[in-house]
C-alpha positions as CSV (number, residue, x, y, z in Angstrom):
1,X,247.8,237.2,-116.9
2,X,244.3,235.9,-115.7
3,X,242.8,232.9,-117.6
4,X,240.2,230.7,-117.4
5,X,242.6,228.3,-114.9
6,X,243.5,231.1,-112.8
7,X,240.2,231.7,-112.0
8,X,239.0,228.3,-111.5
9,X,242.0,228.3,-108.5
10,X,240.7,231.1,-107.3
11,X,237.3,229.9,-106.6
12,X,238.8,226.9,-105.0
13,X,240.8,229.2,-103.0
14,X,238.0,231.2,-102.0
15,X,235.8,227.9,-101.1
16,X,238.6,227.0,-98.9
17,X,238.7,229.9,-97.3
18,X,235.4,231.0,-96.4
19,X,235.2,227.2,-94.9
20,X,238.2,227.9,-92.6
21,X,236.6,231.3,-92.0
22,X,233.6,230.0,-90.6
23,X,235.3,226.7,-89.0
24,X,237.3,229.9,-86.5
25,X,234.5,232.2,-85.7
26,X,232.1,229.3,-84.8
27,X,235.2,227.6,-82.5
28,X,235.6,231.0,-81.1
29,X,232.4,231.5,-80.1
30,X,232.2,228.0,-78.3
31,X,235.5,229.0,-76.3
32,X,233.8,232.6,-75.8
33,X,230.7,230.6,-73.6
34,X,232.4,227.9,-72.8
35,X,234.8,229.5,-71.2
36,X,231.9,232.7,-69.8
37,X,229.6,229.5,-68.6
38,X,232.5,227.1,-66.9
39,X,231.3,224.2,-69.3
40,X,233.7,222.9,-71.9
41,X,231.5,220.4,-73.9
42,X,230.5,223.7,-75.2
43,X,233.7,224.2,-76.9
44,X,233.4,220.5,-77.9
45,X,229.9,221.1,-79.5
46,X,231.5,224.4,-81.3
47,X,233.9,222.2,-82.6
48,X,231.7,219.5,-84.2
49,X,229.3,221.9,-85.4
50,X,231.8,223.8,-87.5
51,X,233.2,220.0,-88.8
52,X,229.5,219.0,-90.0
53,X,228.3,222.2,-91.5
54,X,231.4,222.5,-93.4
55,X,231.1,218.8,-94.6
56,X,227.4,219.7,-95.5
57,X,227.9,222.5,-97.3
58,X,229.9,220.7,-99.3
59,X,228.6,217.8,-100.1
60,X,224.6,218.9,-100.0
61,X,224.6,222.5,-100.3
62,X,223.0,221.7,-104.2
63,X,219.7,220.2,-102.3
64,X,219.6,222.6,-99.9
65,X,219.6,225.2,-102.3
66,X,217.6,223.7,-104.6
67,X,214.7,222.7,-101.9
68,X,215.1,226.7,-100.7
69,X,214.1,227.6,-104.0
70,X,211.3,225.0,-104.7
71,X,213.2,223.4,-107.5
72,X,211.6,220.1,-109.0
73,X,213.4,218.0,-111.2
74,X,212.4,217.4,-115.0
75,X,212.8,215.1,-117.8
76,X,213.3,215.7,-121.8
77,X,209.7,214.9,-122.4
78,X,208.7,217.2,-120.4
79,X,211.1,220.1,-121.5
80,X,212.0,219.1,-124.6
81,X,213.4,221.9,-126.0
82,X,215.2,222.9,-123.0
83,X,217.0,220.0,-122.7
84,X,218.2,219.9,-126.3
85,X,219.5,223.3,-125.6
86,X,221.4,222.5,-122.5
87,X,222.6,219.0,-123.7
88,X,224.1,220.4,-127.0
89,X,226.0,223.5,-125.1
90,X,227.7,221.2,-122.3
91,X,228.8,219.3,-125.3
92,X,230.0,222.2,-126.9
93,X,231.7,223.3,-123.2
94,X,233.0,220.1,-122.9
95,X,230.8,219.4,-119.6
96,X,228.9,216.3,-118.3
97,X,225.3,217.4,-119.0
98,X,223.9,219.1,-115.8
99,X,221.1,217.5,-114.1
100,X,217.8,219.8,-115.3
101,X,215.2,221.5,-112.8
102,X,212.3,223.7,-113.0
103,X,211.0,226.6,-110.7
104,X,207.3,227.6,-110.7
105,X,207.4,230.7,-111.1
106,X,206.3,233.3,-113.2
107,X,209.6,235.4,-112.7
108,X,212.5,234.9,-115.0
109,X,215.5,233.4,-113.7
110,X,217.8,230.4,-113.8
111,X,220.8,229.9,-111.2
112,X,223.6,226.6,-111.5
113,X,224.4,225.0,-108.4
114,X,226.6,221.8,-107.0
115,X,229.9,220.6,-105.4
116,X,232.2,220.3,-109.3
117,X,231.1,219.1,-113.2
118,X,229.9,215.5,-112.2
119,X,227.7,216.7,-109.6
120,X,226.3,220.0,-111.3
121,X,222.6,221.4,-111.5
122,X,221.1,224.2,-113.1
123,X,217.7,225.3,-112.6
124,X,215.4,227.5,-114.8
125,X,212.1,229.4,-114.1
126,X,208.6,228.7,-115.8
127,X,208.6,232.7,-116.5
128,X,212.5,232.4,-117.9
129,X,211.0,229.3,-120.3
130,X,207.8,230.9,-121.7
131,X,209.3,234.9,-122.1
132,X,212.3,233.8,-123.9
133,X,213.1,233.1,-127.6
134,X,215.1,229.7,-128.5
135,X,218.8,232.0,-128.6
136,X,217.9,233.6,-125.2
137,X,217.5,230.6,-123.5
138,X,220.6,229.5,-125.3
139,X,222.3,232.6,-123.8
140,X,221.2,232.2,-120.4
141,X,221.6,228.4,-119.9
142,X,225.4,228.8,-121.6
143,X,226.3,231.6,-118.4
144,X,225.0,229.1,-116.2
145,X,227.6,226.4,-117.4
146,X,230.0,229.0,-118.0
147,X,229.7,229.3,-113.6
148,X,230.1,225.5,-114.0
149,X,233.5,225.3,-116.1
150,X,234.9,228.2,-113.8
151,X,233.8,226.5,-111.1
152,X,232.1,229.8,-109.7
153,X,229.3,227.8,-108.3
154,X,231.3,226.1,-105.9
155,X,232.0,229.2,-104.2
156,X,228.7,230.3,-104.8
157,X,227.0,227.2,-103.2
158,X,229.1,227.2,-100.1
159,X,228.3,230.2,-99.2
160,X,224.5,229.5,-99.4
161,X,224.4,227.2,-96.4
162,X,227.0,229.4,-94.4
163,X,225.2,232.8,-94.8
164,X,222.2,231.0,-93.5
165,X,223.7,229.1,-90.6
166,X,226.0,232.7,-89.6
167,X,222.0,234.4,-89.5
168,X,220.6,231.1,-87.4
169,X,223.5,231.8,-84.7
170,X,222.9,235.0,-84.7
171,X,219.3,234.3,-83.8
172,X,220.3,232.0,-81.3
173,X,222.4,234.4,-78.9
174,X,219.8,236.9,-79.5
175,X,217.6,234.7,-77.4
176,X,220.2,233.9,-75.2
177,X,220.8,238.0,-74.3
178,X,216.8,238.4,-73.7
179,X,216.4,234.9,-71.7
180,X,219.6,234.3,-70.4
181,X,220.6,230.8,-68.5
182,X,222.7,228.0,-67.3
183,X,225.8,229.3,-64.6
184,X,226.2,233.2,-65.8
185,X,223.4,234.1,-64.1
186,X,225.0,232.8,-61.2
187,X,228.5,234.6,-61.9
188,X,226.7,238.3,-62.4
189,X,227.7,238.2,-65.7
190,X,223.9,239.5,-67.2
191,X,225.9,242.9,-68.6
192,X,228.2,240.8,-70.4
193,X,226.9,238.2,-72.5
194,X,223.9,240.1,-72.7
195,X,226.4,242.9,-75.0
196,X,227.8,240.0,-76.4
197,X,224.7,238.6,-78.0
198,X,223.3,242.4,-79.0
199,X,226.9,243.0,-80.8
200,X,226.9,239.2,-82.5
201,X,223.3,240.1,-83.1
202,X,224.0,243.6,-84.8
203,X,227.4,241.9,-86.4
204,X,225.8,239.0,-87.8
205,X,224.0,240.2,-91.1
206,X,226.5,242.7,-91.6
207,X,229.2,240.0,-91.9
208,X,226.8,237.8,-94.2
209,X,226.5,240.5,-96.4
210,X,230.3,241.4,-96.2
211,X,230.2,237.7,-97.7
212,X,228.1,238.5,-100.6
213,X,230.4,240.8,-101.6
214,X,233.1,238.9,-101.1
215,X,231.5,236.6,-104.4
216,X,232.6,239.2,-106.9
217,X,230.7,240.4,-109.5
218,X,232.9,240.2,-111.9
219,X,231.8,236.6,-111.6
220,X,228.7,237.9,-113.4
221,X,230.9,239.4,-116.2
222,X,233.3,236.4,-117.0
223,X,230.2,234.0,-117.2
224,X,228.1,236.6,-119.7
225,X,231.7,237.0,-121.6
226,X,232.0,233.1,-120.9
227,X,228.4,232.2,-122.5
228,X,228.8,235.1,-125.7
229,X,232.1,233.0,-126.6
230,X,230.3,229.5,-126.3
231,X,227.3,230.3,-128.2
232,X,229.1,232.4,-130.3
233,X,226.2,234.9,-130.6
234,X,226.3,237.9,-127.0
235,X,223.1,239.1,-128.6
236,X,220.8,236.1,-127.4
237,X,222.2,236.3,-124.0
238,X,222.6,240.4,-124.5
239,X,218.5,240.4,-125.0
240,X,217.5,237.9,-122.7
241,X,219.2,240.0,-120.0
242,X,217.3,243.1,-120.9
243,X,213.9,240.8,-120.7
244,X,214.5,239.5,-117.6
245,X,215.7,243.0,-116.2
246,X,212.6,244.5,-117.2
247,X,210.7,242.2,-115.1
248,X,210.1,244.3,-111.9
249,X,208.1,241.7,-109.5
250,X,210.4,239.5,-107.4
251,X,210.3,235.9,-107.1
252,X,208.3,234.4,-105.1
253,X,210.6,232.7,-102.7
254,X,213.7,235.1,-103.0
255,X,215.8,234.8,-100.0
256,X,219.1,236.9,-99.3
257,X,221.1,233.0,-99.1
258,X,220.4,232.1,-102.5
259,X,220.1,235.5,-103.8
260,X,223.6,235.7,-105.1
261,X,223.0,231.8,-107.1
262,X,220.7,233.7,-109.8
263,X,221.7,235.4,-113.3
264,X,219.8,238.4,-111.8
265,X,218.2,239.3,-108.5
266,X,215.6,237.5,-107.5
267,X,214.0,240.6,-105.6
268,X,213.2,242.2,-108.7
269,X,215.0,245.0,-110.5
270,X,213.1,247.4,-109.2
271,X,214.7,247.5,-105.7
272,X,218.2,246.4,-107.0
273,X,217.9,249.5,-108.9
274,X,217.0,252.0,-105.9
275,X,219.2,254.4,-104.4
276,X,222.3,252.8,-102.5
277,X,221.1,249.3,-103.2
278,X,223.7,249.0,-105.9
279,X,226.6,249.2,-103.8
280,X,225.3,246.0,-101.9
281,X,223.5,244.4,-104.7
282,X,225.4,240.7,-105.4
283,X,224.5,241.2,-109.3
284,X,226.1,244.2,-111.5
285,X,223.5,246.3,-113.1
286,X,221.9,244.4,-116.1
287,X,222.5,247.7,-118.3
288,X,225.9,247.4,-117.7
289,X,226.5,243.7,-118.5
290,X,224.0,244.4,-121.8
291,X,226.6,247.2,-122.7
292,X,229.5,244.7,-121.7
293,X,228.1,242.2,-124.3
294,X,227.0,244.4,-127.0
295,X,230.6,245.9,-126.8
């Protein structure tokens, strides 16, 4: 039977695993030219590349997400009643109070991010602030520390600095195809590496999004179900949902990395609505969480 533990290991498991994931196919790809170019500090480089991206997406994947996004930190003064809100539901969660940042931007949105409870962030929107009534905000700050306790963010925030180092590699042998260099030009091996790179190239993004989806959404459900049972009132987080759905302009710095971080796309409902964007969209549709909540 799954429980609130059960899914906590799970998210550990998954963290794990995406790590070792991307520890192989970044070693395998320094074998692949080491071994096409005759030079083996390539493997070596492979090697220590993998070791320090997984150690930094770890430990600073929170700033890195956090400086993506523009975040800036804030104090009680200056959010008073944001604070209150978010101190008195991680005391009612039984959670170390996150540390507090805001977004500017008219857009609402709010996304939790950091390496476990001690070391936790969660970061709101101007627009989510000044469109929202006091329970709204109540709703939609309790599903961000409800990814906190089920330690959903951890999975979440990993992938973040992964996705976006899996997109810069595939940039990099991109450039390598068109310009070529060091001793395969020399071993006639153009044809090759110059397939290689177009494949890694065409691969790449498909594989990044195959890791999107690989965060469940059901995530998305167990945190709204998560925050309804803390606050003890699904409405607030029922209605903020349907505010922030109806919102159809995107954030300003959306990004496909951190997309996945937000309580709702940061593209804008309009295209997460459209066509077969669903079936690739990171979020469930809000009418369907709304109708998850109210039932």
């Amino acid at each position: 039977m799954a429980s609130l533990y059960s899914q906590q290991s799970k998210n550990v498991y998954k963290t794990w695993m995406l790590m070792i994931t991307f520890a192989l196919v970044v070693i395998g790809i320094g074998w692949f030219f080491s071994y096409y170019y005759d030079a083996q500090y390539l493997l070596f480089i492979a090697v220590a590349f993998a070791l320090f991206m997984n150690v930094g997406s770890f430990w600073f994947s929170d700033k890195i997400a956090l400086s993506m996004n523009g975040a800036k930190k804030v104090t009680r003064e200056e959010y008073f009643d944001l604070w209150n809100i978010t101190e008195n539901l991680s005391i009612a969660a039984g959670l170390p109070m996150p540390r507090l940042y805001i977004i500017e931007d008219s857009a609402p949105n709010a996304f939790a991010t950091g390496r476990d409870e001690k070391h936790a962030v969660v970061a709101v929107t101007t627009g989510l602030v000044s469109m929202l009534e006091k329970n709204e905000l109540e709703g939609v700050i309790a599903h961000e520390l409800s990814h906190i306790k089920n330690k959903d963010m951890l999975v979440m925030t990993v992938t973040v600095v992964l996705l976006g180092f899996i997109t810069i590699l595939a940039d990099m042998f991109m450039r390598m195809t068109f310009y070529g260099g060091m001793k395969g030009n020399d071993r006639g091996g153009n044809g090759a590496i110059a397939i290689a790179g177009i494949v890694f190239a065409i691969l790449a993004p498909i594989a990044a999004q195959l890791i999107h989806l690989a965060v469940s959404r059901k995530r998305e459900f167990l945190a709204d179900a998560s925050a309804g049972l803390m606050t003890r009132y699904p409405e607030g987080l029922a209605s903020a949902l349907e505010k922030i759905g109806g919102h159809k302009a995107p954030m300003k710095r959306a990004n496909n990395a951190t997309a996945h971080l937000f309580i709702s796309n940061p593209f804008g409902s309009a295209k997460a609505g459209k066509h077969m964007a669903k079936l690739f969209s990171t979020h469930p549709p809000i009418e369907e969480r709304v109708k998850a909540l109210r039932g």
